[in-house]
N, C-alpha and C positions, 0 to 999 in steps of 0.2 A: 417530461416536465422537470425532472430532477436535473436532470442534464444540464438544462438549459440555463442553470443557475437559481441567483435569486429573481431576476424578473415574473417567473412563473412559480416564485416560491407559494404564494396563495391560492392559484388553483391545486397546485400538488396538493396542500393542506385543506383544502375542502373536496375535493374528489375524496380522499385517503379516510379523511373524520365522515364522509356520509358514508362510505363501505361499511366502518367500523358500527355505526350509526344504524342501518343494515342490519347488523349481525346483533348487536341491542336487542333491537325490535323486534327482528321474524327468527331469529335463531342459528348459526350456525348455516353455512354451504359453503363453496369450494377455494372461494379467495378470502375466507373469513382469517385465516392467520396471517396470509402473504400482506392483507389491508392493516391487521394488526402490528406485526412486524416494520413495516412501514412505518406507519406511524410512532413506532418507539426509534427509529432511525431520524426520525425529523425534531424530534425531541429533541434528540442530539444534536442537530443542527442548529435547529434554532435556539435553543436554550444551554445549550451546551451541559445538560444535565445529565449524567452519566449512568446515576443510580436509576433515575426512572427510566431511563432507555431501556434499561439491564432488566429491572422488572417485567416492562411491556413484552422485551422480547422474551421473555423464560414463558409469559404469558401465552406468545405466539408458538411456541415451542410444544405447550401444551395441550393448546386447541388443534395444531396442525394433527398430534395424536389421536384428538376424538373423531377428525373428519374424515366419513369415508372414502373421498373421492379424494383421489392425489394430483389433481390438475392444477394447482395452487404449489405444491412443496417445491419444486425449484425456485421458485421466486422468494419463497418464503426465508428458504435455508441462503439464498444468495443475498437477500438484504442481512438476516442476520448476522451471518459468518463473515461476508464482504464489509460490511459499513456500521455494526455493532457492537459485537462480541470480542472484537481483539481489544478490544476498552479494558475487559473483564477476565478474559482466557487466553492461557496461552497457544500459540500458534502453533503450536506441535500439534494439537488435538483438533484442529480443522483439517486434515486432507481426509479424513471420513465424510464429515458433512458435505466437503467438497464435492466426492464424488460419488455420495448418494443422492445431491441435486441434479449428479449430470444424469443417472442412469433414471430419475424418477422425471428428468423433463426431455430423454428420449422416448420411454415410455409412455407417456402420456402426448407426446407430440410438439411439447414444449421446449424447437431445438435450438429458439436462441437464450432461453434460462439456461440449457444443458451447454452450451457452448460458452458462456459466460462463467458459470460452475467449473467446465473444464480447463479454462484460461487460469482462472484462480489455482485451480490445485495443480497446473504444471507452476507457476512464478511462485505457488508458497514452498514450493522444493528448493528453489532458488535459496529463497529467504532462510530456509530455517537449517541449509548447511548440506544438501544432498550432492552427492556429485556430479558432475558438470556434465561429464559424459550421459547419463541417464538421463539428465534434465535434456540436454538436443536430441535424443533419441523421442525423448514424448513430444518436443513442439515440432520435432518432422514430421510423425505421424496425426496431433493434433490440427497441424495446416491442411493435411489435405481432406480431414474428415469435415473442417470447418468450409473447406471451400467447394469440395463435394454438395453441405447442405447449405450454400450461398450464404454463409452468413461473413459478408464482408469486412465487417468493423474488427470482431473479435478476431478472423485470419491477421487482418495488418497487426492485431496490438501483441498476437503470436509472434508474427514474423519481425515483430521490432524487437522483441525479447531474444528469438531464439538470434539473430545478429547479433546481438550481446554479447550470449554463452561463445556463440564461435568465434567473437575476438576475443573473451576472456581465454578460451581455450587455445589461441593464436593458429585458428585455422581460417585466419583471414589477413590481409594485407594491412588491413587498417587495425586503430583499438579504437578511437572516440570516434573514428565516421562509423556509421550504420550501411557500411557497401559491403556487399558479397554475396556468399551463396541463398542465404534468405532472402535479402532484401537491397532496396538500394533510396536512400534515404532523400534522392533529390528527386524535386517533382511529382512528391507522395504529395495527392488531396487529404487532408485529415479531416477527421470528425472529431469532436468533442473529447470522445475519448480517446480514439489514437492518439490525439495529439497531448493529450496528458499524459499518456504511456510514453512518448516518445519523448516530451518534458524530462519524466522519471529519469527515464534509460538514459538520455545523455547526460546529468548530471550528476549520476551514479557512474557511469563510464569516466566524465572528465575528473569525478575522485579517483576510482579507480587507477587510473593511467597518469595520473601527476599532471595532470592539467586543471590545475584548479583555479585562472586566471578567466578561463573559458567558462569554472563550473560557475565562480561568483558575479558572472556576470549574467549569467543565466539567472542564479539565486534572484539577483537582487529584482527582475524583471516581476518575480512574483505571479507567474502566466498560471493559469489554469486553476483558477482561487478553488472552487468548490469539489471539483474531484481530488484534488490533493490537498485541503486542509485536514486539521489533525483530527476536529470534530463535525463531522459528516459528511468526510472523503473515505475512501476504504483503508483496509490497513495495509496499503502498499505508500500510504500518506508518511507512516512511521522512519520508513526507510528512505524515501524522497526527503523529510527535512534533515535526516541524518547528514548527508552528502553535500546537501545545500550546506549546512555551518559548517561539517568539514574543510569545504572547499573555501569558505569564506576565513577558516582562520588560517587557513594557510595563507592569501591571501596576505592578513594583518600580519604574519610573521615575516613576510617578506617586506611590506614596508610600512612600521607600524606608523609614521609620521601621515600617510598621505591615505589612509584608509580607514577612518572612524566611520563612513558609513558603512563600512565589511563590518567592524567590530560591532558596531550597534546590533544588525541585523543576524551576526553569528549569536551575539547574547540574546534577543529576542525570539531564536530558535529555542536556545539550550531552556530557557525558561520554560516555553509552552513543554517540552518533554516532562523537563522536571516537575513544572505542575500535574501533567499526563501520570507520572511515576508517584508522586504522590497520592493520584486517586487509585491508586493501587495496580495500575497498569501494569501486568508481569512482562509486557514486553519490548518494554523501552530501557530497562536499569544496565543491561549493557551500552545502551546508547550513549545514556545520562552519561555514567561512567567514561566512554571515549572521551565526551563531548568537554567533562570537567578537567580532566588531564591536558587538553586541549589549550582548555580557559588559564588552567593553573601554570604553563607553561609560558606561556605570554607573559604573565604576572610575575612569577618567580622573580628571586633575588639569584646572586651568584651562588649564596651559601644553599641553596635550599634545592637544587639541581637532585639530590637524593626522592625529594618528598614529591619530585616530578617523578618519578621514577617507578614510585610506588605505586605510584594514581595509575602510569599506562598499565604495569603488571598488572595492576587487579582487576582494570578494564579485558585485558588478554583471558586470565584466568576466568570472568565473567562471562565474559562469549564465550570463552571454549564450554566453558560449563551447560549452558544452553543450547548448544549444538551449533550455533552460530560461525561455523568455521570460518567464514570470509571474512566476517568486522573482526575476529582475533587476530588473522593475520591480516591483516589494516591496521590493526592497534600495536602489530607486534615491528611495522615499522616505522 
């Protein structure tokens, strides 16, 4: 239902509030945290309230503790850590949770929560600056344990990532196609989420690679609203509208007469972050930061070419400081 957007935004929220409803009433069993956690997910979505999200889920965090049976904890620790918590924590401290949802939803038999889990904590290596080499070594091994226990969706949204690493690491012919030893990007069927992943990946790719003619054209299409919005998409959202306004002011610096709609849309990004940064989000301030040196560059006077300068430095220094080694070097050129 989540998936599917908002047209089934209603029954999600009455299935989820009679679980929780449930556990009111007769007390605590197995999906009593996973329906709670949920439900502080959709909070988020629909309300865009960040604090009670935060509360519901610390909630669910604590009952998943009381309950004896662990048939529920991959889902539980997947909504939280996937589509809550990076509101609130930073990212460095998720590949624990990560990969104590994969081991507790093999365990229990739950192996597409566990492949879901597993997906997550190989791209948050990505995210939070691991080396590239290490990241293709886990989504080689991750594909074929995924596609061993048929779980087809999460193989493709692996095998669109790990093509990524192996252009990033130029062990592939191309950088923005998705062709090669994983994958070959023409005449994939998508579902829902592949095709959000595959959204991500090339618009992250087309910054990447200096192609950002490609990425803001992509931006501006706006595809895949609910798995990649900033509040109740997961926190690979963070990093998708990075690249989008990226890609969009490069764009306006190349021709700022004939691209007010790049600029609108690049400031309409940098906003929702900064609003994001403001609720205390620990893991957008290197973004912010890129994003405003970006802005401030555009703007600049001739004389003030130093106080640009300053803005990317502290952006570089910022990432680096966070582990972030890719957006530093992004910002450091």
């Amino acid at each position: 239902c989540y998936l599917a957007g908002e047209k089934f935004l209603y029954l999600t929220l009455l299935s989820t509030t009679k679980m929780v409803e449930m556990t009111l009433s007769h007390g605590l069993f197995e999906w009593s945290a996973a329906s709670l956690s949920t439900l502080g997910s959709l909070s988020l979505w629909v309300m865009g309230d960040v604090d009670t999200a935060q509360y519901i889920g610390e909630c669910a965090l604590k009952m998943q503790e009381k309950i004896e049976s662990e048939a529920g904890k991959a889902k539980t620790l997947i909504t939280l850590y996937l589509f809550t918590l990076h509101h609130v924590k930073p990212l460095q401290c998720f590949s624990k949770p990560f990969l104590e949802g994969y081991r507790s939803g093999m365990r229990t038999g739950d192996k597409s929560a566990a492949m879901i889990c597993l997906f997550s904590y190989v791209f948050l290596q990505y995210v939070i600056g691991k080396p590239l080499k290490m990241i293709e070594e886990q989504c080689k091994v991750s594909v074929s344990q995924m596609e061993e226990l048929k779980e087809g969706e999460q193989a493709l949204c692996q095998k669109i990532s790990w093509q990524f690493y192996l252009n990033l690491m130029g062990l592939s012919n191309e950088t923005v196609e998705l062709r090669g030893k994983a994958m070959d990007e023409t005449g994939v069927e998508f579902t829902t989420l592949s095709h959000a992943m595959f959204v991500l990946t090339k618009v992250n790719a087309y910054s990447l690679f200096g192609e950002y003619e490609l990425g803001a054209r992509m931006a501006l299409k706006r595809a895949d609203k609910q798995v990649l919005s900033l509040k109740g998409g997961s926190f690979r959202s963070m990093i998708f509208l990075f690249h989008r306004s990226l890609c969009l002011y490069a764009m306006v610096r190349k021709n700022r007469k004939k691209n007010e709609k790049y600029t609108a849309e690049a400031s309409r990004i940098r906003k929702q972050l900064t609003d994001s940064l403001k609720e205390q989000n620990p893991n957008v301030l290197h973004y912010v930061s890129i994003l405003n040196a970006e802005h401030e560059a555009l703007e600049h006077k001739k004389n003030q070419e130093g106080d640009v300068c300053r803005l990317y430095n502290d952006a570089i220094i910022m990432s680096a400081r966070g582990g972030y080694t890719h957006d530093a070097a992004l910002a450091q050129e």
